[in-house]
C-alpha positions in Angstrom: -2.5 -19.9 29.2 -2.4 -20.7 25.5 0.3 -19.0 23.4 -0.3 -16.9 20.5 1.4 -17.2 17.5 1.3 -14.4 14.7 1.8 -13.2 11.1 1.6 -10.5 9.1 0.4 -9.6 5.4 1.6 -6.3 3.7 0.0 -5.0 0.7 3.2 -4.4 -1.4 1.6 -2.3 -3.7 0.7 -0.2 -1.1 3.6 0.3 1.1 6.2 3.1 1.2 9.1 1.5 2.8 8.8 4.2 5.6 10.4 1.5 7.6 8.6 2.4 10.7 7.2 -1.3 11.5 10.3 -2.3 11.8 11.3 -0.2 14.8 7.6 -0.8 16.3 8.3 -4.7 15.8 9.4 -6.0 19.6 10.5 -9.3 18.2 12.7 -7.7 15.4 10.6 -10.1 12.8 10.1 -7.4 10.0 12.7 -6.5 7.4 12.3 -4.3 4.2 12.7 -6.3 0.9 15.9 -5.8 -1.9 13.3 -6.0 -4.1 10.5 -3.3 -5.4 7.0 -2.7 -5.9 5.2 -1.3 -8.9 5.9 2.2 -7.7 9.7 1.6 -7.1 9.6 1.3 -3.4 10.8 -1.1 -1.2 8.4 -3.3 1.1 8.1 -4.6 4.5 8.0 -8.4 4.8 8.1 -11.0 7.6 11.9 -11.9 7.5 11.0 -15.1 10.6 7.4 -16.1 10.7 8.2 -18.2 13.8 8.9 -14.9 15.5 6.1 -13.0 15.0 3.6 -13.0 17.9 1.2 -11.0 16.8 1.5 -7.8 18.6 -0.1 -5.7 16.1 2.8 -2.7 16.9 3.5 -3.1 13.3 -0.4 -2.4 11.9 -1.0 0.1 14.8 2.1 2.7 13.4 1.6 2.0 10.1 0.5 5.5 7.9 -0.2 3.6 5.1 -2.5 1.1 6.9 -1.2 -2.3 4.7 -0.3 -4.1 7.1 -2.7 -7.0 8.8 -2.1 -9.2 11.7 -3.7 -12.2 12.2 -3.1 -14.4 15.3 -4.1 -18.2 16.5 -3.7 -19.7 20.0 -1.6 -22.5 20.1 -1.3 -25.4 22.5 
């Protein structure tokens, strides 16, 4: 069976930093940033896009709905 390698996108200008991705993430691949958006919060980001399998936890528990997985088989 082929593997499946994923990755995310966040709309930063959208997210809250609710940080609830990061405890739906099974591979522990999303951080929040040091950094802010335009409305002073900070935003989820892939911190090891090697990691990410494309689960889709993160988009599924997301209240804010920025957050998009895409996925490609591999090998």
């Amino acid at each position: 069976m082929a593997k499946v390698k994923g990755t995310i996108v966040v709309d930063i200008e959208k997210c809250k930093g609710c940080e609830i991705c990061i405890s739906a993430c099974p591979t522990s691949v999303i951080s929040m940033s040091v950094e802010v958006n335009g409305k002073g919060y900070p935003y989820a980001y892939l911190n090891d896009p090697d990691g990410c399998t494309g689960c889709s936890n993160c988009a599924i528990v997301c209240p804010d709905g920025v957050i998009t997985v895409y996925r490609k088989k591999i090998g």
